[in-house]
N, C-alpha and C positions, 0 to 999 in steps of 0.2 A: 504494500500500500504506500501511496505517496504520503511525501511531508504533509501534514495541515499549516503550511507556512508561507506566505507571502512574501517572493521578493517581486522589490519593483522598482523603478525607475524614477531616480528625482525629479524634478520641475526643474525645467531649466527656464530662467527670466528672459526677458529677451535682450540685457546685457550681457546675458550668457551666465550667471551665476545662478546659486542654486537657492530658491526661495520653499517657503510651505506650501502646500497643496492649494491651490485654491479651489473656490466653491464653483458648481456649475455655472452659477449666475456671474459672479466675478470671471469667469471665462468667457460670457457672451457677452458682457458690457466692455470687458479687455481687448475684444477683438481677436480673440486666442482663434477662432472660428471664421478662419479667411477666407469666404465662397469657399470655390471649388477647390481647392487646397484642403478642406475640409480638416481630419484629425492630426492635430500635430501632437507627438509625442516627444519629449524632451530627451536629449541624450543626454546620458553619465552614468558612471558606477552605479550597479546594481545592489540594491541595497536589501537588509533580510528584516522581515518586520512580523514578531509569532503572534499568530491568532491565540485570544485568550480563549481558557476553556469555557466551553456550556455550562453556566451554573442552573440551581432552579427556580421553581416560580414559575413553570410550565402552566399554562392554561392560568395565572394569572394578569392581572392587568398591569401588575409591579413589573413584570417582566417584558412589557409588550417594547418600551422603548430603550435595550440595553443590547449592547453591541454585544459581538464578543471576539470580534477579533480590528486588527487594524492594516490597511491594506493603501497606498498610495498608489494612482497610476499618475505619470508623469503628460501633461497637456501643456506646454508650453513651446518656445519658440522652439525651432531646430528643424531639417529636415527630415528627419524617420518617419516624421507623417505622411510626406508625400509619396515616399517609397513604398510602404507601406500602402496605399492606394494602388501605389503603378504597381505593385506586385509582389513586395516583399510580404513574408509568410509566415509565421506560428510555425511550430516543430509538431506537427496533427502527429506522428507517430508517437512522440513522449506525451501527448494527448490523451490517446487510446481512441481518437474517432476524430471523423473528418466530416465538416460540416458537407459535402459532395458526396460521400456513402450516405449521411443518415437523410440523405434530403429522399430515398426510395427505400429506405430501410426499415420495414414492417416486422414485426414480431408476432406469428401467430401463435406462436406457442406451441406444445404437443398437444394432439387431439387420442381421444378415445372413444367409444361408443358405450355409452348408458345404458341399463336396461330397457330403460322409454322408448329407444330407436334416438336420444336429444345426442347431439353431439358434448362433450367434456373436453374443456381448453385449459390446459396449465402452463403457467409460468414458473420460473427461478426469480425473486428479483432482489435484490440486495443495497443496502444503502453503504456509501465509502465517501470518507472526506481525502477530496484528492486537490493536486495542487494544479493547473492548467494555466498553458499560455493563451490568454485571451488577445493580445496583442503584439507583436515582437519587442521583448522585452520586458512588457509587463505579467506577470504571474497571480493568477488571482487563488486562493482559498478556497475552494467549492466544498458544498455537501450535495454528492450524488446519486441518481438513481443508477446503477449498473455502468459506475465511473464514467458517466459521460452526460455535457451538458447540452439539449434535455436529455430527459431519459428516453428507456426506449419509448418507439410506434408501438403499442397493444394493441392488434385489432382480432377483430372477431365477429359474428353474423349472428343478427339478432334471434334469440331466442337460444343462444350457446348456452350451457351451465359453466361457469367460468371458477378457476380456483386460482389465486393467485399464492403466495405462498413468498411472506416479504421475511428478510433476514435481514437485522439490521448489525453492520458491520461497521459502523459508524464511531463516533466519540462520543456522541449526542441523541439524547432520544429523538425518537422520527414517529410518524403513522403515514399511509397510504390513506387519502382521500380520492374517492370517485365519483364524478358528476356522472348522473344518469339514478335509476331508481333501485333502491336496494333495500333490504332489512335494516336499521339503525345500528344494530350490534356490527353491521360490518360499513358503518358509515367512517371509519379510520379519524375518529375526533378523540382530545380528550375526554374522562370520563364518562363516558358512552361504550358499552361489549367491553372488547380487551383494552379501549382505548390506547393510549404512549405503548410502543413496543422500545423497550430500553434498551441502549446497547450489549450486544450477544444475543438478545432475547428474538426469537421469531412467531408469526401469528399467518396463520391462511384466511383470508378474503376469500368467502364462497357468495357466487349470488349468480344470477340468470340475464343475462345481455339484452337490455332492452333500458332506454329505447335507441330505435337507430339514430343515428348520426354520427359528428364528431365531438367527441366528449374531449376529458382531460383526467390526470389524477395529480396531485402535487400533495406533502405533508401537510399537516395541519395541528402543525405543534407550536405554539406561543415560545417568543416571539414571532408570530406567524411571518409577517413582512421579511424579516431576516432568513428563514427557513426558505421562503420562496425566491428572495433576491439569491441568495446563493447557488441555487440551478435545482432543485427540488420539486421538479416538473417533467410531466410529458404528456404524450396524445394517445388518447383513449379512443379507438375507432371503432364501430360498432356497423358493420355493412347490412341494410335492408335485406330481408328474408331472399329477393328477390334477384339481390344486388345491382349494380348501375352499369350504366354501357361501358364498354372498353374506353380505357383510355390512359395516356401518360401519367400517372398519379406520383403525387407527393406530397410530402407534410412540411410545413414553413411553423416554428415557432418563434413568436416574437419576443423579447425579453431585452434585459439589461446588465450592468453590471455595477452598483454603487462599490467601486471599493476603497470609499474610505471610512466604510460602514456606519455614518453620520444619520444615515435617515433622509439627507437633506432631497436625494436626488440622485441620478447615475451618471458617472461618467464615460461609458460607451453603452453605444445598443447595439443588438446583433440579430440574429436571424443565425436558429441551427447551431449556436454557440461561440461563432467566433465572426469579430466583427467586421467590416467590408468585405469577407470572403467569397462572395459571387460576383465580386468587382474583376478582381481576380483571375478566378473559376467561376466563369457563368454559369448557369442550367440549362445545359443542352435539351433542345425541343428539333419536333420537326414540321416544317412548313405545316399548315394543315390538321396538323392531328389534334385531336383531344386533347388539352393540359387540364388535370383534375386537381386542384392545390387542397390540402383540408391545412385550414389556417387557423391558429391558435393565438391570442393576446394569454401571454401570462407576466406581462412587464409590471415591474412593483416601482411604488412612488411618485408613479405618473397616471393620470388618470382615464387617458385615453390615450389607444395607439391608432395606426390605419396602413392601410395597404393600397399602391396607387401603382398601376402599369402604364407604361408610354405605348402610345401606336396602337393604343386595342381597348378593346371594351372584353366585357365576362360576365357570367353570367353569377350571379349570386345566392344561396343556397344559406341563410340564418341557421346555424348549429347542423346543421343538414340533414332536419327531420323530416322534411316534407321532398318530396320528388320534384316537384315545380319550384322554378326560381324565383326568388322574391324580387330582384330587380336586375336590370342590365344597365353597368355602369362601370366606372375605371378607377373609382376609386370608395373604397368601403371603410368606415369606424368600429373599433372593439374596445369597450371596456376591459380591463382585466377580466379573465377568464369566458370572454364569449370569443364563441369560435363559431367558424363557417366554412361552406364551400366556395371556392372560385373556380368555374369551367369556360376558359376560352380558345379560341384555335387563332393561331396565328397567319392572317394569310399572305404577307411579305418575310422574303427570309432580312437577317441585317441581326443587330443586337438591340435588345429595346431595353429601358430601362425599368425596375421597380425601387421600388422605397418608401418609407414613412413620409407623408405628406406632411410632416413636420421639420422646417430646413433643421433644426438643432441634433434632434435624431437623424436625419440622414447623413446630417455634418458626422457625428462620433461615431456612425458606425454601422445604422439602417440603410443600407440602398446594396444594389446586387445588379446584375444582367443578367435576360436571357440571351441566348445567342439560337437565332432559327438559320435550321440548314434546310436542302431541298433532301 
């Protein structure tokens, strides 16, 4: 298992010396956020900063606004941000996952056959504080689901019996939380069923897949906000009895990264765990075909995210309960934790843009390309 340790990268002034961290807001009234230059990341000596350990006060309100670790990423003058755009890269192997694998990376788990004739879907899933480069240079603290941020795609066909079967291997107590409809004993809250599964300790989640669409699961252990800013999420799919037409599928999760664990705000966003990396590594599509995205908001301390495509419109699909699209449009809003479909085809090949229709978020770290071939 990786350190629980942050290193990171000083601030560099734009006299070139080495200042405090500043706040998000002091960065956009700085002008640290220069248009298209977008993230700059400060060069110098990498520095080591230990996350403090999880105390308790779980599921209290004393505990709701208490850090526990401390984490600097460097936004200041220099150019690594620009590189960093044009192409430089995170070490995705000391990672463990590459935001371009998880982006078609579904987990169905092993199946079996019930007495009923229902199908039976299990999973392994495991929680690990692991250390990841979220930006060249910078090293963030995570708490994960099956070491990687998010965690995995769980998908399954409505009306599965589903047993999930979580081990926490963690420092810190965790639970599995799952949107969609279940017994309460296996709603992964505190004091409710097994409630906190505490480090070493494991619990299996049993309940029946319904209803369809795109769900989510993340922990739901006080300090909640901090449990979920640290990558303590993923996408919970659930395919219609009937299932949907063919097509190019994948999962986009949106999220962030505060690490200077203040509360105040985040200093990069990302998409699939690491930031600008469909700048990069676009998502290859092909002329014409089907693109199926199930899109997930689980960004903490900001209250709305959105998803906007250049050169096309799609069709729109709210949580993706229903078969019919709720609207045709190019750009759609998610509160934390609502998720949807996006289905459109593309019919010029070229590279067309997406990103958060937010410049601040596209600046640190939201936006991506497709690239359509014939």
């Amino acid at each position: 298992m990786k350190r629980n340790i942050a290193r990171t990268t000083p601030v560099a002034s734009m006299e070139g010396g080495s200042v405090s961290a500043p706040s998000r807001r002091q960065l956009l009234i700085g002008g640290a956020l220069a248009g298209s230059a977008g993230l700059l990341l400060g060069a110098g000596k990498q520095q080591e900063a230990s996350a403090s350990p999880h105390h308790g006060g779980h599921g209290s309100g004393a505990a709701e606004g208490q850090a526990h670790g401390t984490a600097v990423a460097g936004h200041g003058g220099g150019e690594s941000g620009a590189t960093f755009r044009l192409g430089q890269q995170v070490d995705h192997a000391a990672n463990g996952f590459d935001p371009t694998a998880v982006l078609r990376d579904f987990d169905y788990g092993t199946t079996s056959v019930l007495p009923d004739g229902r199908t039976l879907r299990e999973w392994e899933v495991f929680a690990s504080d692991e250390e990841i480069e979220i930006a060249p240079g910078v090293y963030f603290p995570a708490w994960t689901f099956n070491s990687r941020v998010p965690g995995p795609a769980l998908r399954c066909r409505e009306g599965d019996r589903l047993r999930v079967r979580f081990t926490n291997g963690s420092e810190h107590p965790h639970t599995m939380h799952f949107h969609g409809i279940h017994p309460a004993e296996m709603d992964g809250i505190p004091g409710v069923g097994r409630g906190i599964i505490e480090p070493g300790a494991s619990f299996t989640y049993e309940f029946d897949a319904t209803p369809f669409g795109v769900h989510l699961y993340h922990c739901h252990v006080s300090p909640l906000a901090e449990h979920i800013a640290r990558g303590m999420y993923g996408t919970f799919i659930i395919d219609p009895a009937q299932g949907r037409p063919p097509a190019d599928e994948m999962v986009m999760v949106m999220h962030g990264y505060n690490t200077t664990f203040d509360g105040e705000g985040n200093q990069l966003y990302a998409v699939n765990g690491i930031p600008f990396h469909y700048m990069h590594e676009p998502v290859q599509v092909k002329r014409g075909e089907l693109v199926r995205i199930y899109l997930v908001n689980i960004l903490e301390y900001d209250p709305i995210n959105s998803f906007h495509v250049h050169g096309n419109f799609f069709d729109y699909f709210p949580t993706g309960t229903r078969l019919e699209p709720a609207e045709f449009t190019d750009t759609i809003v998610q509160a934390q934790g609502q998720r949807g479909i996006c289905e459109m085809r593309f019919p010029h090949p070229g590279r067309y843009m997406f990103h958060a229709h937010k410049t601040e978020f596209a600046d640190l770290g939201w936006m991506g390309f497709f690239e359509v071939t014939e």
